[in-house]
C-alpha positions as CSV (number, residue, x, y, z in Angstrom):
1,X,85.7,82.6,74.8
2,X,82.5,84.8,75.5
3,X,81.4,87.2,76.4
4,X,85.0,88.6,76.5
5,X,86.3,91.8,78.7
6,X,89.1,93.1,76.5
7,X,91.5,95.4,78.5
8,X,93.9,97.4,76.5
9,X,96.9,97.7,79.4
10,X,98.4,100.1,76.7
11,X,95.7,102.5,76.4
12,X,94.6,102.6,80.3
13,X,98.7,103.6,80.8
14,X,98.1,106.0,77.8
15,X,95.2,107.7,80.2
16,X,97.4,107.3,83.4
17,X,100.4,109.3,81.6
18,X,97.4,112.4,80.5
19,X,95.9,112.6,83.6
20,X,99.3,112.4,85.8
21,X,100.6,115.3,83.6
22,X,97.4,117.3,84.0
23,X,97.6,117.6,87.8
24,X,101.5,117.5,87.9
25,X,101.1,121.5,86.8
26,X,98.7,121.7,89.6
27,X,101.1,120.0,92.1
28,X,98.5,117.0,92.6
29,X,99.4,113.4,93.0
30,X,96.4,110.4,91.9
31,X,95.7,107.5,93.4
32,X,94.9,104.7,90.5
33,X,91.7,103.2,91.8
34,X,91.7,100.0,90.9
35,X,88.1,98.9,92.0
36,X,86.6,99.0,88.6
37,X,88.2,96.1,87.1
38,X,88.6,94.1,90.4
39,X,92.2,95.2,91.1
40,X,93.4,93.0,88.1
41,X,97.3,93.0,89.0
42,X,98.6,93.6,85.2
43,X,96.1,96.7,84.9
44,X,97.1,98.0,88.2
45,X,100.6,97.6,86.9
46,X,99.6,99.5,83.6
47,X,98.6,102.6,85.5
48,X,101.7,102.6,87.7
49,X,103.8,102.9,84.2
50,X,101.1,105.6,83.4
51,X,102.6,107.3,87.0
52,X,99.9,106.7,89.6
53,X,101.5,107.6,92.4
54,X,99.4,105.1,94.3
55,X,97.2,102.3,93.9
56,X,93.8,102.5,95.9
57,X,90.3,100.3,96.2
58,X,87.4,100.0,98.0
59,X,88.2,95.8,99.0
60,X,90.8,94.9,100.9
61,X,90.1,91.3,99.2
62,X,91.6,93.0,96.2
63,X,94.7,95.0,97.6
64,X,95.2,91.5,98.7
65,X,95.7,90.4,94.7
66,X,98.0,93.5,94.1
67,X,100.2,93.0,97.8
68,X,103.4,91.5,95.7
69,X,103.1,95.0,93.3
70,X,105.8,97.2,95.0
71,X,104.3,100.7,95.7
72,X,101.7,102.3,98.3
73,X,98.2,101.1,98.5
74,X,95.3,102.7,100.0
75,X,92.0,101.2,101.4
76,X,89.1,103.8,99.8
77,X,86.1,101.9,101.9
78,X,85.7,102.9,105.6
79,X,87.0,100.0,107.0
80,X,84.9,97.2,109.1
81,X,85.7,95.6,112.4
82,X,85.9,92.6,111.0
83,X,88.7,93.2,108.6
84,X,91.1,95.8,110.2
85,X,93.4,93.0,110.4
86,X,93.8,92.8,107.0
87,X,93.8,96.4,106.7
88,X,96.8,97.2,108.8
89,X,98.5,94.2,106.6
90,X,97.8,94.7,102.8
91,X,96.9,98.8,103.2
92,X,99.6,101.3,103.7
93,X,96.9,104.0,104.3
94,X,92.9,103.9,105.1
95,X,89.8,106.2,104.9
96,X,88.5,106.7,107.7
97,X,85.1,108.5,110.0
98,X,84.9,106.4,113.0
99,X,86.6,106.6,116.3
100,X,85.5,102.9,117.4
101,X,87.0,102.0,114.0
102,X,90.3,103.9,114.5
103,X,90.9,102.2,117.6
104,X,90.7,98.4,116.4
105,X,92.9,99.9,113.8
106,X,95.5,100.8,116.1
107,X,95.3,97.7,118.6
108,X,95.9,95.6,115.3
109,X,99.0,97.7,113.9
110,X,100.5,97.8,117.4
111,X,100.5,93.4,117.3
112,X,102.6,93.9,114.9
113,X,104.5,96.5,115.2
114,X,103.7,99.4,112.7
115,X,102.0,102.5,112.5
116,X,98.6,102.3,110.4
117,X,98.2,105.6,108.2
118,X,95.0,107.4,108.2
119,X,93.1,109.6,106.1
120,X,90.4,111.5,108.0
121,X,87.0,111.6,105.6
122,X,85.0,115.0,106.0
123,X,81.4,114.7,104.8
124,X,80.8,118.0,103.0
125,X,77.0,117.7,101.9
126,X,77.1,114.6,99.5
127,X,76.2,112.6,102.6
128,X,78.1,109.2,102.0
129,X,81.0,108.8,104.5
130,X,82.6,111.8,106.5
131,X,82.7,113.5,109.9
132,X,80.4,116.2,110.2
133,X,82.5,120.1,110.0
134,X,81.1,120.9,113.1
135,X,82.5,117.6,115.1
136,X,85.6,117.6,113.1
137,X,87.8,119.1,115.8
138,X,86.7,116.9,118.7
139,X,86.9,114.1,116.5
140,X,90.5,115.0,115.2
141,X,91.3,115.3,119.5
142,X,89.9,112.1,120.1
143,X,92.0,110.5,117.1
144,X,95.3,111.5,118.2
145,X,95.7,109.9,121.5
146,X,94.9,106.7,119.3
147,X,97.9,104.5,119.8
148,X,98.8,102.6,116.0
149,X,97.7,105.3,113.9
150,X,99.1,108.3,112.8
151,X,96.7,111.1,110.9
152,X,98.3,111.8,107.9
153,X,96.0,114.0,105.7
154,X,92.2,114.8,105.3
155,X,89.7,114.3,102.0
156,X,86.3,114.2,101.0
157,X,84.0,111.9,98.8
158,X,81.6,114.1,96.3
159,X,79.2,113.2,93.5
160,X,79.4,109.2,93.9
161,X,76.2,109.6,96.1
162,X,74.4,112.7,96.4
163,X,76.1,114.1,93.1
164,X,77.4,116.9,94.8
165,X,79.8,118.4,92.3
166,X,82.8,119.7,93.9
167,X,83.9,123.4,93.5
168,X,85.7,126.4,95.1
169,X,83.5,126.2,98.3
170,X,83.1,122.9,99.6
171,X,86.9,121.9,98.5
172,X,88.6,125.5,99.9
173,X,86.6,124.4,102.9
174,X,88.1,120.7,103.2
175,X,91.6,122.8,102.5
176,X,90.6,125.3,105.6
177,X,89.8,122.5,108.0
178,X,92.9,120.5,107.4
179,X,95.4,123.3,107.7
180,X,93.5,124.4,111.1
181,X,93.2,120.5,112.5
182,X,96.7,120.1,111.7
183,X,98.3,123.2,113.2
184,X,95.7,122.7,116.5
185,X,97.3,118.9,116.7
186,X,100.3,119.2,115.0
187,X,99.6,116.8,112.3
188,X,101.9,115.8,109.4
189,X,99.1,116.3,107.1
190,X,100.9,115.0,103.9
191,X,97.7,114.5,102.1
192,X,94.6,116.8,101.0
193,X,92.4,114.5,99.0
194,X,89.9,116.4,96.7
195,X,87.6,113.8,95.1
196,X,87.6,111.8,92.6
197,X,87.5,112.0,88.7
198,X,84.3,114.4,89.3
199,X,87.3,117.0,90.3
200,X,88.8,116.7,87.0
201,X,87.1,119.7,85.8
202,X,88.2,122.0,88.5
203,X,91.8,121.3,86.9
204,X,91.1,121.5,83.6
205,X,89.6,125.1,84.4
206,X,92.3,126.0,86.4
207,X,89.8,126.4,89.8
208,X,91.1,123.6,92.2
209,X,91.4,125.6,95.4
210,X,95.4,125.7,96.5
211,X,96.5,122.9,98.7
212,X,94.2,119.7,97.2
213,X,97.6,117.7,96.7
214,X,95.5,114.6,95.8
215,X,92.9,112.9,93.9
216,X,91.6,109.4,93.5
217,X,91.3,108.4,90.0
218,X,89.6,106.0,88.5
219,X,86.8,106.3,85.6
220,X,88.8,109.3,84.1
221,X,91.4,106.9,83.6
222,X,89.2,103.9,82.5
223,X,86.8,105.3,80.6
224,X,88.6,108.8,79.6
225,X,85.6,111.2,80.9
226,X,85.2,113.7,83.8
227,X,82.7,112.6,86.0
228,X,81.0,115.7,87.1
229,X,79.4,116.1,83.8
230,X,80.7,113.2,82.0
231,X,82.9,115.0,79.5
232,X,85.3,113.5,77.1
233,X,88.5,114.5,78.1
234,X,91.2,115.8,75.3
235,X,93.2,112.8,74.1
236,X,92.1,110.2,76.4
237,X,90.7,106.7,74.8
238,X,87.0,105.5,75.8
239,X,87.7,102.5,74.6
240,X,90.0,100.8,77.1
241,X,87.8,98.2,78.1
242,X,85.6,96.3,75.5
243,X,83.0,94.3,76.0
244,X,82.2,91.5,73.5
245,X,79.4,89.4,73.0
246,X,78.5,86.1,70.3
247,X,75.8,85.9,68.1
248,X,74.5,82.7,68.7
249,X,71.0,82.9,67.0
250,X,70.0,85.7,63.7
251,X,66.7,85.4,62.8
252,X,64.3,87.7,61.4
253,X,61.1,88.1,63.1
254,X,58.2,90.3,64.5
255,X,58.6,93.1,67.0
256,X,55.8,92.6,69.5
257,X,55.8,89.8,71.1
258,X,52.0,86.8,69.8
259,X,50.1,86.2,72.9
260,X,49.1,87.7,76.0
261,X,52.0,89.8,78.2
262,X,52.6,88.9,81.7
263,X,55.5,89.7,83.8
264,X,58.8,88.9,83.0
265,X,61.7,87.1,84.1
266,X,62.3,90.0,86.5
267,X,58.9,90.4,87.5
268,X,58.2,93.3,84.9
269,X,55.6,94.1,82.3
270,X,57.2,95.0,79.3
271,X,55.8,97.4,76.8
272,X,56.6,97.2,72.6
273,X,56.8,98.9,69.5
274,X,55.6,97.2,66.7
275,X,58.2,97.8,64.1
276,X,57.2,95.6,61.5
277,X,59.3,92.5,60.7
278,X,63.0,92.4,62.4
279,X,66.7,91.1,61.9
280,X,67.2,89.8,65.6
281,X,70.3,88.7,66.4
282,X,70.5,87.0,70.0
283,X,73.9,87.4,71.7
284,X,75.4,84.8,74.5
285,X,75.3,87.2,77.1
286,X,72.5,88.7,79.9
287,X,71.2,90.3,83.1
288,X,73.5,88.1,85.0
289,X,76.5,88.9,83.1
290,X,75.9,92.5,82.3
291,X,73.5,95.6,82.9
292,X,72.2,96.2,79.3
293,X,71.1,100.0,80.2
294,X,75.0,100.4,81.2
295,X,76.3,99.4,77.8
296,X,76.2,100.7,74.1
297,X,77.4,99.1,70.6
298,X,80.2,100.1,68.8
299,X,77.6,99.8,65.4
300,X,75.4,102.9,65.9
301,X,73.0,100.6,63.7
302,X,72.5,98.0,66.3
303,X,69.7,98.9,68.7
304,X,69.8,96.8,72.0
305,X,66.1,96.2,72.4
306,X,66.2,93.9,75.6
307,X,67.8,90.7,78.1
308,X,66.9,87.7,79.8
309,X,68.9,86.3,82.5
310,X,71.2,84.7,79.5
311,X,70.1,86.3,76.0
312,X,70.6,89.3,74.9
313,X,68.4,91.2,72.1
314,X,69.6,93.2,69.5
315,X,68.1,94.7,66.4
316,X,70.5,94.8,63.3
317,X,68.4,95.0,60.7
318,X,69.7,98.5,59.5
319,X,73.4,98.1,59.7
320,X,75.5,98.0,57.3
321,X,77.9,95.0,58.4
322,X,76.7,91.5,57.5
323,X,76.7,89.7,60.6
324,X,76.9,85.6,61.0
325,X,76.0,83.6,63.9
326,X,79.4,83.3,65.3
327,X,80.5,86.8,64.6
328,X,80.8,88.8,68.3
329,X,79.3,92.2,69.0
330,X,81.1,95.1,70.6
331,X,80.3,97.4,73.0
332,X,81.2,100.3,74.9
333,X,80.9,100.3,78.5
334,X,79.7,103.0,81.2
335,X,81.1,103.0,84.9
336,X,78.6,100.8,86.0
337,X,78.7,98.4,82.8
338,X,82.1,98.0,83.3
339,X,81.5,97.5,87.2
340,X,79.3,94.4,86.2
341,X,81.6,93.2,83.4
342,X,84.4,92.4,85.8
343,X,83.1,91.3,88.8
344,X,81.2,88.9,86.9
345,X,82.6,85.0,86.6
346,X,80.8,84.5,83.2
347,X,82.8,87.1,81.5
348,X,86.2,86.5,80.6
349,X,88.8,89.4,81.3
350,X,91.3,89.1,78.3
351,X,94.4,91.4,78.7
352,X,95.4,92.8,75.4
């Protein structure tokens, strides 16, 4: 059926295996985040062959899917009241930058009976979660009378909002304040989580400040690019995940549109380029499947020249394939394409 999310489990345990021996010679452990693809359980598997160390996402309604998969999992969203329950259950660690939060933590690990594992989020100028440097250390002294938690390690989220790009500053300065916090409060600080994929870079260059132990991986592994500057990286496949679509009308036809333009479906005006006669083919698949600026086909002679709700547009009157009605369209997938692509119901996830 389509449109069809192709996962390749060899090729995303392929990336795994690269970037787990990349920060091995740098003494760094990854997380596998598993958020992208909606913590499917046989992917998650496939990077734990690959050697994730751990499996981590943002929902705990999808470390619930992976709870019978035997290894640590990590919560990456600062938890809510509302679900700490869950956390202290189906998480074996959680980010965290709230006292109030900490606490309802602790009263739910303490019903029944463990300690909850916490992760202590510093907010280093990409302003998305984090305590503040400068309230860190009465933070840290408020955390540890905390009864059901135990502080096991400090990190910091760059580039996903602000685009911050982490370097030698602000990560030698997440390294500084953990070593101090944990010798003031003689924490077992086990974990020093620099970043994300973004931090890929840093190891490639051989400029990840000493004592990041940890990174959270997950579009370097899916998609095979660093995420500072979205560079391939050396022998990792960008194809993992493939998005396919089915022509289901081919017509040729003009450009621009006969009539007078209003708004469209989505309340905008659109503009066109009058390009003659066109081959249009129209694929099974739209806005509420997909984001079509998030996505690119395989056939650099296919030009994706709009969407509906349902319908999407595509020009094929250069290449060089012969396509039917029938015949499916591929496509490659950015971070957010691939976001869309798997949470949506419409497409179907086919493990290959």
């Amino acid at each position: 059926m389509y449109p069809r999310l192709e996962i390749n489990l060899k090729k995303l345990e392929h990336n795994t295996r690269l970037i787990r021996q990349m920060c091995e010679r740098h003494n760094v452990k990854i997380w596998g985040v598993t958020k992208c693809f909606c913590a499917n359980p046989m992917a998650a598997m496939a990077m734990l062959k690959g050697g994730a160390d751990m499996l981590a996402d943002s929902r705990i309604e999808n470390l619930k899917k992976l709870k019978d998969i035997p290894c640590k999992k990590v919560l990456l969203r600062i938890p809510m009241h509302c679900e700490v329950n869950d956390v202290v259950l189906y998480s074996d660690y959680s980010q965290n930058s709230e006292l109030s939060t900490l606490k309802l933590l602790g009263e739910a690990a303490q019903k029944i009976g463990k300690i909850h594992n916490v992760i202590i989020m510093l907010d280093l100028g990409d302003l998305r979660e984090g305590v503040w440097p400068d309230n860190i250390d009465e933070f840290v002294g408020e955390a540890v009378k905390i009864k059901g938690i135990e502080i096991k390690g400090f990190g910091v989220n760059l580039t996903c909002y602000g685009g911050v790009i982490p370097d030698e500053i602000n990560l030698s300065k997440l390294v500084e304040i953990s070593k101090d916090m944990g010798e003031k409060y003689n924490l077992d600080v086990e974990i020093i989580s620099g970043g994300n994929s973004s931090s890929l870079y840093l190891l490639k260059e051989s400029r990840l400040p000493k004592g990041i132990n940890n990174l959270r991986v997950g579009e370097a592994i899916l998609l095979g690019r660093e995420t500072a500057f979205g560079e391939r990286l050396d022998g990792l496949y960008d194809d993992a995940f493939v998005l396919k679509a089915q022509i289901v009308e081919l017509k040729e036809k003009p450009s621009v549109p006969i009539g007078n333009i209003g708004m469209d479906a989505f309340g905008g005006k659109p503009v066109f380029e009058d390009k003659g006669m066109m081959k249009r083919a129209i694929a099974a698949m739209g806005r509420q499947d997909i984001d079509i600026n998030l996505i690119r086909p395989f056939d650099d002679d296919i030009k994706l020249i709009g969407a509906s709700s349902d319908h999407t547009i595509l020009d094929i009157t250069n290449s060089k394939k012969n396509y039917k009605v029938g015949d499916a369209v591929e496509f490659y997938l950015d971070y957010g394409g691939l976001l869309k692509a798997a949470t949506s119901e419409y497409v179907h996830k086919i493990l290959i």
